[in-house]
N, C-alpha and C positions, 0 to 999 in steps of 0.2 A: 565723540566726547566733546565735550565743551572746553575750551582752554582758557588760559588767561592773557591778558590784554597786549598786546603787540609792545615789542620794548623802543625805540627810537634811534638806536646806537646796536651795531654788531663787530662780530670778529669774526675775519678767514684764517684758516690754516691751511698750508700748502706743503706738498712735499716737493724734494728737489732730491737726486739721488744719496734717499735715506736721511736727509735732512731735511725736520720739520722745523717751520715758521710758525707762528701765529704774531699776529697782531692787531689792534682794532682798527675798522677801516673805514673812512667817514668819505666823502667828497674830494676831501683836501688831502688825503693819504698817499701816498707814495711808498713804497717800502723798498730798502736799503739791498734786496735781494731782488733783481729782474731776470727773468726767467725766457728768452725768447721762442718761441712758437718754432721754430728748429731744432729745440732740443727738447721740446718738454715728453717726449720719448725715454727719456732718464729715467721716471719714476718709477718702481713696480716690474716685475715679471711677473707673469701667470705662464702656467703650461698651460694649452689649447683643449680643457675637458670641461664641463658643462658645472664641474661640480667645483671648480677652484681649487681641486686637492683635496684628496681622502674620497670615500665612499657616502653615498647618505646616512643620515640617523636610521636607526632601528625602525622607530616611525614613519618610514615613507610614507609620504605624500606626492611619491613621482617614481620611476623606473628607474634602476641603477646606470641604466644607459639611456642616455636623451639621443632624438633624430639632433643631426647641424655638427656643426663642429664647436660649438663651445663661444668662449670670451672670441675667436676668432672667424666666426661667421660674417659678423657685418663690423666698420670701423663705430665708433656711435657716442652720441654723449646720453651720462643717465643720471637721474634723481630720481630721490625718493623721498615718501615722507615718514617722519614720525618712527626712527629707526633708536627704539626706547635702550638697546642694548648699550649703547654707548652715548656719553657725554657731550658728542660734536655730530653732525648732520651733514652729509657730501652730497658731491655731485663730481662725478666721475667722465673724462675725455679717455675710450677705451682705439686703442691702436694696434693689429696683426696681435690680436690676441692678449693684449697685457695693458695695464692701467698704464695711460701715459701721460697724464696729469689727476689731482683731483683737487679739490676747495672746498672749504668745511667753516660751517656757525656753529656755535654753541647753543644745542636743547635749547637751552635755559639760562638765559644772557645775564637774567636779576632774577633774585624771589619772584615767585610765581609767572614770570612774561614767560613764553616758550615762541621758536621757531623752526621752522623744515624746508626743505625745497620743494615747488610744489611742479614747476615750472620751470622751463630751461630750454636755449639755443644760442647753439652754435651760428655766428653771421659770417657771411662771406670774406670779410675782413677780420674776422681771427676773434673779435669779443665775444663774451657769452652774456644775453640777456637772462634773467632768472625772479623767480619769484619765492618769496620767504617767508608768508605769513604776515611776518613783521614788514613787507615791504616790498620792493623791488627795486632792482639793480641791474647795473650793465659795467664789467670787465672785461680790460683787454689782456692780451697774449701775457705783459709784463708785470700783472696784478693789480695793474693801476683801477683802482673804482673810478671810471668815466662818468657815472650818472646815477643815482641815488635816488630813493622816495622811501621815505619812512614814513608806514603805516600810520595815520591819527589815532590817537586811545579810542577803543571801543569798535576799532576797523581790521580787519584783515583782508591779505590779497591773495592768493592761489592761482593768478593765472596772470603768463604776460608771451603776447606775441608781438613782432616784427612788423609793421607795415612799410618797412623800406623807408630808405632817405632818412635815416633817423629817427622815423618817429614807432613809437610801441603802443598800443593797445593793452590797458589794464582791466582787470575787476577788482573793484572797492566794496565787500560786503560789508553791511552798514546799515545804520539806519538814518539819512537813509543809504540805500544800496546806488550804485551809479558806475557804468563804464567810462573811465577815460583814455582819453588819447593825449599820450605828450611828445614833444619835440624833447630829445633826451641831449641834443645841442647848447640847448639853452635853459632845460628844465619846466619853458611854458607849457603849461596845461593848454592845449590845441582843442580841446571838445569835452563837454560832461556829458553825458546821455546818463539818465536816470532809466531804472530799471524796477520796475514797481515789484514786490516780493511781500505775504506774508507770512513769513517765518521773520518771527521776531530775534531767533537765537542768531548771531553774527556768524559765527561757525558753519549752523548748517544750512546756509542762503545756496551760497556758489560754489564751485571752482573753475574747471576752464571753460572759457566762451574762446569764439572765434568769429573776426571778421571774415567774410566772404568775400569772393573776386568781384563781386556785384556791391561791395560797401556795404550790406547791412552784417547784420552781429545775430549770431546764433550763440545763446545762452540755456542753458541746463539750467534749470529751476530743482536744484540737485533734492530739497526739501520738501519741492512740490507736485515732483510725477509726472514733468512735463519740459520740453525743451520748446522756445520759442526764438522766433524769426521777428527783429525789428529794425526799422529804420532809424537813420541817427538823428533822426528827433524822439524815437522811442514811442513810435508806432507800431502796433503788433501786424505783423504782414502773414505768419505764418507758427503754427502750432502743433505738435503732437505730442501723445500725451506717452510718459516713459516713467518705466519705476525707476527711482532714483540714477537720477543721468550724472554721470562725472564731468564728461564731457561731449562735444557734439561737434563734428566737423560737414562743410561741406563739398561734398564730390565733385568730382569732373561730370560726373554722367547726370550731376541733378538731384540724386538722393544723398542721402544725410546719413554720417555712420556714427551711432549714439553707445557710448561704452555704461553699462549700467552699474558699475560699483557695485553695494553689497549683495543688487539684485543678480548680481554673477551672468549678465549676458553684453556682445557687442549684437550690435542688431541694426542695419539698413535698413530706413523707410524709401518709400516712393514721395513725392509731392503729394500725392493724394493720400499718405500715412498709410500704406500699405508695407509690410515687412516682406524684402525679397531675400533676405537672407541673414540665417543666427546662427550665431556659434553659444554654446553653453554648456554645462558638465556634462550633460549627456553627448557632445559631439568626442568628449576625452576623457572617457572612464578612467585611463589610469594616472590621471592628472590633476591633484585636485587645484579645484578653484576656489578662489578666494574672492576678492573684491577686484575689478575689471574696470582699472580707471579710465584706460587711454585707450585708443585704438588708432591707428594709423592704416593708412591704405598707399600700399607701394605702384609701382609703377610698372609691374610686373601681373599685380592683382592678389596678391597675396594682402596681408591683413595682418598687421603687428600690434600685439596686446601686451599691455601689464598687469601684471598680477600683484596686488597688494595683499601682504598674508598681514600687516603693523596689526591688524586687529586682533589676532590670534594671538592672548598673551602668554601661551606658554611657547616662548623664545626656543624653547629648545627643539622645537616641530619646524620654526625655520629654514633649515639648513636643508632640507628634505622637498622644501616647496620651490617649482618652477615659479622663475621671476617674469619671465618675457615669454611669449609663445610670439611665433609667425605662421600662420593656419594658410593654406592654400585656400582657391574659391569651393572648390570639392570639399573643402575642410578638415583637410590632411594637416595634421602637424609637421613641419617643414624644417623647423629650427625651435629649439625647446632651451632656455638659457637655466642654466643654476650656479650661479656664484655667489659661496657664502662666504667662502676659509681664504685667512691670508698666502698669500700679498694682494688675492683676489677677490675680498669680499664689498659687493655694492650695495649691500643691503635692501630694505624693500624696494618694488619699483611702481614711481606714478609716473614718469616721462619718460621717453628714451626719441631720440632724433636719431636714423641711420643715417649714415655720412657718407655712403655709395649710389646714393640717391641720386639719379640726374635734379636737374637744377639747381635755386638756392633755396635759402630759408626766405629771402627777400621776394623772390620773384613770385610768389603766390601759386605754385602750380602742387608745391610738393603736399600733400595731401595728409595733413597732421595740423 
């Protein structure tokens, strides 16, 4: 769908046990309630079942009984987008099973502007970098907003990673469209790389790109069927062609693992565009799929997916749909997450970061 123009200005809300905060939170914000990174453990129980409490809808869309153990399988931070049942948009720090922090915008900050999380990580040092539609941002443990970019009218952003030392990798869909790079230190814009695109609609240009260990930037041409490899001058080095890519990482071993959204597949190329390996409805009859934004690859070999149902409006088939799968390379489902119902509902899912992962998010190895 097409949304409306990015707002300039947002609000977090925060829990602390059972007490909620909101307030609006700009650069210069501080709030009167800090929270340290040793306790944010407080918020939330979940029992350890896949379903947050209670049974599925009548409608399933999954198995009364998921393979894993539930909210407590992996520790992990998770966003989602465009989660239309409620008023406020999260993003979720889950811990031994139960939400142990969360932070939340408002949909719809003014008439007609809307925003969601599209993006999100956890850094070595405790902040979480994030992306908003409306923008992107970087918070620490104590709520404090460290570093800010509010989207320019007629731009959205959907994707933000880490390149260590401070500085994060953005996508600005736009016209025109253009990857930057900033020192979040200081706020300078460190690099523009234009990204040539014709899709005119801002919405359906991007979402997440990724640099590679090698510096160049692997970008999902999400509206154009195709994910490209270019230099940061915005040279094209490398191309293959994809139905609708969400997003595209690149691997340890050289191939590329492209999560295809509405087209419902993660799918491995070779360098040479050859596919060594798909996962898609046919690999999980009783599971249905939806939109398949992300894909990450563990360090085990396994293969971590999101499953985005936001397009599905009838809300009430929700509760019954797998949010996360982790597929073995055989393509065993391994761990099957569904958390709808309070204290444990995360609502849809575009990102999720596992946080048992060797490495960091900084060091470049972790493979998401």
């Amino acid at each position: 769908m097409r949304r409306g123009p990015p707002p300039a200005t947002f609000g977090f809300s925060f829990c602390l046990e059972g007490v909620k905060v909101c307030a609006p939170l700009n650069t210069s914000t501080t709030l009167a309630l800090l929270v340290p990174a040793a306790i944010l453990g407080t918020c939330g129980t979940v029992a350890a079942l896949e379903t947050g409490g209670g049974a599925p809808s009548a409608t399933a869309l999954s198995p009364a009984v998921l393979p894993g153990n539930g909210l407590a399988q992996h520790p992990f931070l998770y966003a989602g987008e465009w989660d239309t049942r409620k008023a406020e948009q999260s993003m979720f720090l889950v811990r031994e099973g139960r939400i142990a922090w969360s932070a939340s915008i408002p949909l719809h900050p003014s008439p007609g502007s809307n925003q969601e999380f599209d993006d999100a990580t956890l850094l070595p040092n405790g902040n979480i970098i994030f992306s908003r539609m409306s923008g992107a941002g970087e918070m620490g443990p104590d709520k404090r907003l460290v570093w800010d970019y509010p989207a320019p009218p007629g731009t959205e952003i959907h994707s933000i990673q880490t390149l260590g030392h401070g500085r994060v990798l953005i996508m600005r869909n736009g016209n025109p469209a253009q990857a930057m790079i900033f020192d979040t230190a200081t706020g300078a814009v460190e690099r523009v790389i234009p990204i040539p695109t014709t899709v005119a609609g801002t919405h359906g240009q991007f979402r997440h790109i990724r640099m590679t260990r090698a510096r160049t930037l692997l970008v999902p041409h999400l509206g154009e069927d195709k994910v490209v490899e270019y230099d940061l001058n915005g040279r094209v080095l490398w191309s293959v062609q994809a139905k609708s890519p969400w997003s595209a990482i690149r691997l340890n071993n050289g191939n590329t693992l492209v999560a295809g959204d509405w087209s419902g597949y993660v799918r491995e190329v070779s360098p040479s565009g050859e596919t060594v390996w798909e996962f898609t409805q046919a690999d999980v009859p009783d599971i249905r799929i939806f939109n398949l934004q992300t894909a990450n690859r563990l360090a085990n070999g396994d293969t971590v997916i999101t499953n985005w149902c936001a397009g599905d409006k009838n809300v009430e088939d929700w509760p019954s749909t797998v949010q996360v799968l982790e597929v073995s390379p055989d393509k065993k489902v391994v761990w099957a997450l569904r958390s709808w119902r309070d204290p444990g509902d995360l609502g849809p899912a575009s990102s999720i970061q596992l946080l048992d992962e060797p490495g960091d998010a900084e060091s470049g190895d972790q493979q998401r």
